[in-house]
C-alpha positions in Angstrom: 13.0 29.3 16.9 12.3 26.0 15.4 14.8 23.3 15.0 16.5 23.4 11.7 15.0 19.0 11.5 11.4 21.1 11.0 12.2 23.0 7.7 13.9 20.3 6.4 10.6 18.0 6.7 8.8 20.8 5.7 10.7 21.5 2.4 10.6 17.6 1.2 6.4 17.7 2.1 6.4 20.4 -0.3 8.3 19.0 -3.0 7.0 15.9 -3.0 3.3 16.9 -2.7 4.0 19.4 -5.2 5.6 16.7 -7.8 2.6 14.3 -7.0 -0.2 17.2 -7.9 1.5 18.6 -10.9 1.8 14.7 -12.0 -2.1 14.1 -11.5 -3.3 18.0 -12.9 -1.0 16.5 -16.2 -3.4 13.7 -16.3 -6.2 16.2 -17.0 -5.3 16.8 -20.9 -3.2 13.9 -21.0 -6.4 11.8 -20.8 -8.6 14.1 -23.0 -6.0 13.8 -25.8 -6.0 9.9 -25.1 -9.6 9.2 -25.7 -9.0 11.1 -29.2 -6.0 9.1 -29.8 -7.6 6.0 -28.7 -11.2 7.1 -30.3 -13.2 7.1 -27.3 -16.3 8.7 -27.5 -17.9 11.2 -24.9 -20.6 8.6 -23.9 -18.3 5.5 -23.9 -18.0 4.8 -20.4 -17.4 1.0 -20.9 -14.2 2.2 -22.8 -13.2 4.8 -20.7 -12.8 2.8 -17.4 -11.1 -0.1 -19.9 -8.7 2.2 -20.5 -8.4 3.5 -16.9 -8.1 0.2 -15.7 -5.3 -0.6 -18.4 -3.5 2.3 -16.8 -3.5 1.5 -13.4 -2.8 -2.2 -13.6 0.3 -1.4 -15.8 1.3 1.2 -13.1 0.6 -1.2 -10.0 2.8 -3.7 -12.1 6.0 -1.5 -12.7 5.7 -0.4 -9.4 6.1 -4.1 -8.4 8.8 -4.8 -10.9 10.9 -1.8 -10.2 10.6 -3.2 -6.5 11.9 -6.7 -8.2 14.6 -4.8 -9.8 16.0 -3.4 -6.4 15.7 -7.0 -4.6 13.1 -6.6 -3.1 10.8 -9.5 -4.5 10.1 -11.1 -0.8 8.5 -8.0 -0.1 6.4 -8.5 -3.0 4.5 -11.5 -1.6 1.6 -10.0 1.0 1.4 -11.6 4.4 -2.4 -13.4 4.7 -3.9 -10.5 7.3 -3.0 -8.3 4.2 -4.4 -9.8 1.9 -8.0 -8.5 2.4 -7.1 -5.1 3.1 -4.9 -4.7 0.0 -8.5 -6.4 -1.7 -10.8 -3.7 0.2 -7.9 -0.9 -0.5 -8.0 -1.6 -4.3 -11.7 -1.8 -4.8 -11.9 1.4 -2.9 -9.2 3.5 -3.9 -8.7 2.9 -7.9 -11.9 0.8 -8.8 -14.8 2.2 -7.2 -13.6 5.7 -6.9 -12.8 5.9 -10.6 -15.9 4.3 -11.6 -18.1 6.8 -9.6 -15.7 9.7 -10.8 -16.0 8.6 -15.0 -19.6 7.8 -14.3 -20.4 11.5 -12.7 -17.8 13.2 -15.0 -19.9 12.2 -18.5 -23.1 13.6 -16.5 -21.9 17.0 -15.3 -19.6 19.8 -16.9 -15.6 19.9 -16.5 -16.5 23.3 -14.4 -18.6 21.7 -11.6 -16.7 18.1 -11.4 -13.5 20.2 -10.9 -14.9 22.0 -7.9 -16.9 19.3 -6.3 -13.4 17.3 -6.8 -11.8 19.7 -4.6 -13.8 18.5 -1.8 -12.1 15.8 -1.3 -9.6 17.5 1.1 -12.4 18.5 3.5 -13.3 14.9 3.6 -9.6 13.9 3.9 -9.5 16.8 6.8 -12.9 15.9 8.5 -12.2 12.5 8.6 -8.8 12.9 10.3 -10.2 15.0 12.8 -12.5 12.3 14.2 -9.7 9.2 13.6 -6.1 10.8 14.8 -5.8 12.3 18.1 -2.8 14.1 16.5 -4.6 15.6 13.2 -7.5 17.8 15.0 -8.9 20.3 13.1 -8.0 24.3 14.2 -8.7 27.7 13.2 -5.7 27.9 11.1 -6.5 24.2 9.3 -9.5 25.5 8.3 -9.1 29.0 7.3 -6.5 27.3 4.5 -8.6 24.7 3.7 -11.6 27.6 2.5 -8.5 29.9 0.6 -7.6 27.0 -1.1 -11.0 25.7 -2.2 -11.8 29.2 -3.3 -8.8 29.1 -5.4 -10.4 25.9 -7.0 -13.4 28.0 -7.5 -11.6 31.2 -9.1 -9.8 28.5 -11.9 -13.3 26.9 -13.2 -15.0 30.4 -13.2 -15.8 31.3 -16.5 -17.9 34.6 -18.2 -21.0 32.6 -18.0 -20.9 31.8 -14.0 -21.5 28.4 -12.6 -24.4 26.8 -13.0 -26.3 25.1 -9.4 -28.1 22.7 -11.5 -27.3 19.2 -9.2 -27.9 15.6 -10.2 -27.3 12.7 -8.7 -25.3 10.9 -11.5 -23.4 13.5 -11.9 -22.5 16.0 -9.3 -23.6 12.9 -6.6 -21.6 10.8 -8.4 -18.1 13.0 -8.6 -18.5 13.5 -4.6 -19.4 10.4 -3.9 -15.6 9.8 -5.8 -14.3 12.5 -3.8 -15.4 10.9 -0.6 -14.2 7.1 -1.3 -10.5 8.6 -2.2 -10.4 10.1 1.0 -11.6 7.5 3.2 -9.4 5.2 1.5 -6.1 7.3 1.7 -7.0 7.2 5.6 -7.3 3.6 5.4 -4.1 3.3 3.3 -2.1 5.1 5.6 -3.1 2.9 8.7 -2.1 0.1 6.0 0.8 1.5 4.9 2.2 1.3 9.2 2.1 -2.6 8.7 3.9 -2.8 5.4 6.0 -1.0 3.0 4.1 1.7 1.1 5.3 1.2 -1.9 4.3 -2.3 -2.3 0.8 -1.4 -1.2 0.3 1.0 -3.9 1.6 -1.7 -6.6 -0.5 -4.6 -5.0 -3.8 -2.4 -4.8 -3.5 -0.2 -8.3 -2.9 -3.8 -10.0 -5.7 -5.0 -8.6 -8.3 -2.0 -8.7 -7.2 -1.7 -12.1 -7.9 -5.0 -13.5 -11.4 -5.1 -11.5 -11.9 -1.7 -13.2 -10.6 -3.2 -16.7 -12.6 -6.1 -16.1 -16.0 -3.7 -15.3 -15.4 -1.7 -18.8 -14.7 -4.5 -20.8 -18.4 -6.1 -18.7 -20.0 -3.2 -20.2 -18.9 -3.5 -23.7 -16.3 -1.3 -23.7 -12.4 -2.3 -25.5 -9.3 -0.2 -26.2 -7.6 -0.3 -29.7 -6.0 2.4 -31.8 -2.5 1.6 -30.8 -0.2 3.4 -32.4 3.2 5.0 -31.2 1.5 8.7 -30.3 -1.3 6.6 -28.3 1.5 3.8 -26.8 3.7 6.4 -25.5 0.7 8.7 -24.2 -0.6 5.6 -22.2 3.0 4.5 -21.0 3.6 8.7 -20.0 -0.1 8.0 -17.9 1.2 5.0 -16.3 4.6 6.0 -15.1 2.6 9.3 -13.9 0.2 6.7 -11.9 3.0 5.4 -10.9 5.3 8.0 -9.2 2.5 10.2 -8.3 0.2 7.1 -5.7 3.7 5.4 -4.6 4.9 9.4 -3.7 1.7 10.0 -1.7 1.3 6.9 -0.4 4.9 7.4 1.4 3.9 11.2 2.2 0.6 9.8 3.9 2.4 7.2 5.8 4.9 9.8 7.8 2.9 12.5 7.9 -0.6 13.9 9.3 -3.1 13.8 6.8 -4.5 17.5 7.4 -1.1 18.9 6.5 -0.3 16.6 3.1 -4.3 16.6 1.9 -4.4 20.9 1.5 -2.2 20.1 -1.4 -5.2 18.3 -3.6 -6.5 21.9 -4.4 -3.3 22.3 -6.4 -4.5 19.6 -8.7 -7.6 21.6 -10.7 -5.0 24.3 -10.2 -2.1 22.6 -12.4 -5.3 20.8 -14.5 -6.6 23.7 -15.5 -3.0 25.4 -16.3 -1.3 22.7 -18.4 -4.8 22.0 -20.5 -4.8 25.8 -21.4 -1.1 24.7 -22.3 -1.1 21.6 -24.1 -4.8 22.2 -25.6 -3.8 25.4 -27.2 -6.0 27.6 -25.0 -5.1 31.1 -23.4 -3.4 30.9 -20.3 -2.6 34.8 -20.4 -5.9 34.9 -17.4 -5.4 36.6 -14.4 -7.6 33.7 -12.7 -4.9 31.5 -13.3 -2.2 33.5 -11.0 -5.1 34.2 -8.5 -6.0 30.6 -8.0 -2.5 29.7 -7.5 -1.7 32.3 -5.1 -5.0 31.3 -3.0 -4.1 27.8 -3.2 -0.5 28.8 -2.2 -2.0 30.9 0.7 -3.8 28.0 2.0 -1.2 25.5 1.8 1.2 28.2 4.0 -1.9 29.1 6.3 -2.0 25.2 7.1 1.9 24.5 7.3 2.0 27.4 9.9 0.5 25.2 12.4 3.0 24.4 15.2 4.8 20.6 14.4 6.5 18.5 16.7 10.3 18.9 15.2 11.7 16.0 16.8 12.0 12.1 16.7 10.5 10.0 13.8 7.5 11.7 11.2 4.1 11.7 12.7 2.3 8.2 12.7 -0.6 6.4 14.3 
């Protein structure tokens, strides 16, 4: 019987996952009701990754504050043979892999960008596989890896099917999004073994957000509209920024990434849920309870898999 130690990690993995996905599937109609708040048009990319990289900036920055708050400020200074990787961490993580996502996003529908976004955990699972000696894929792995990308599927159907129609800037694009998040989660977490996690996701969202900031204002794009709806909708999307990287940075960091990445598929999931929500939509749809019970399936299908129960989390 396993040790009661096992459970216990098991049953803080699944909050704090669980917190971190419903956080980011907010974001979903948070940010659609945003760029009407802020006026942002459709086509406005330049404005769109302004106001992303507002967003992230001012997370990485109360991240580092709160840290300042706690007494922690000498942690808040990088060592040297950080530096570079906190540079090549934010570029890849926030700025790059939000550019490429906006970018793809305005040239494909919500439908399709949701699903390809879902591959992200086979990258995160793939990639794993061929860097951890402890994170090898198996039978069970990736049986709940298909149920819970199918669930993704099931949410975005619609009456009118899916259209196969790919493009490069658009469907390329979101994957090529999908890919840089994963490969820089990995590289986070072998980060994240040489320095506290939480400062790393300050010191690289403050960063990627102001080269992101810095790219949308380059191509003519500007945020104004502030008023106290919009102010407290942006300071809602930072805190969520926030809480939702620092939580997984700290979940990546102890734990193997094939057992923490099967929870992505719960973000379309939540997404699609709290838009039909907030947005005034129906959310009466038996897809929505399927979905989540297929995602669910795969999560458990993946947690079955037999876990060392004790000394320290799993780490490089």
């Amino acid at each position: 019987m396993p040790h009661p130690v096992f459970y216990t990690r098991r049953s803080i993995v699944l909050a704090l996952a669980t917190a971190s996905c419903l956080l980011w599937g907010s974001a979903y109609p948070a940010i659609k009701h945003g760029y009407t708040l802020f006026a942002i048009a459709a086509d406005d990319v330049g404005s769109q990754l302004v106001f992303a990289g507002v967003r992230f900036a001012l997370a990485g920055l109360v991240l580092l504050a709160g840290l300042a708050l706690t007494g922690r400020q000498p942690l808040l200074a990088p060592a040297r043979e950080h530096l570079w990787p906190l540079v090549v961490l934010g570029l890849t993580q926030t700025t790059l892999h939000y550019l490429f996502f906006y970018i793809g996003l305005a040239h494909t529908t919500g439908v399709k960008g949701s699903i390809v976004v879902g591959s992200s955990t086979f990258f995160s699972v793939l990639l794993a596989h061929f860097l951890y000696a402890n994170d090898k894929l198996s039978r069970r792995r990736v049986i709940g890896c298909i149920t819970g990308f199918a669930g993704v599927i099931l949410v975005n159907l619609n009456r009118g099917g899916i259209d196969l129609d790919v493009s490069l800037r658009g469907e390329g694009f979101v994957a090529i999004a999908a890919f840089l998040l994963s490969a820089s989660s990995i590289y986070g977490k072998r980060l994240s073994q040489r320095m506290d996690a939480v400062v790393m996701t300050g010191l690289q969202l403050t960063m990627g957000g102001l080269v992101l900031w810095a790219t949308g204002f380059a191509l003519g794009g500007s945020l104004h509209g502030f008023t106290a709806a919009s102010t407290a909708l942006l300071a809602y999307l930072v805190l969520l920024s926030s809480t939702a990287f620092a939580l997984w940075s700290l979940l990546l960091k102890h734990n193997r990434v094939g057992t923490v990445a099967i929870y992505t598929f719960l973000i379309p999931v939540f997404g699609a849920l709290l838009s039909a929500i907030f947005l005034g939509e129906r959310i009466l749809d038996l897809r929505y309870l399927a979905a989540l019970v297929l995602v669910c399936a795969g999560i458990w299908t993946v947690h079955r898999e037999p876990t060392p129960v004790a000394g320290p989390p799993t780490t490089l």
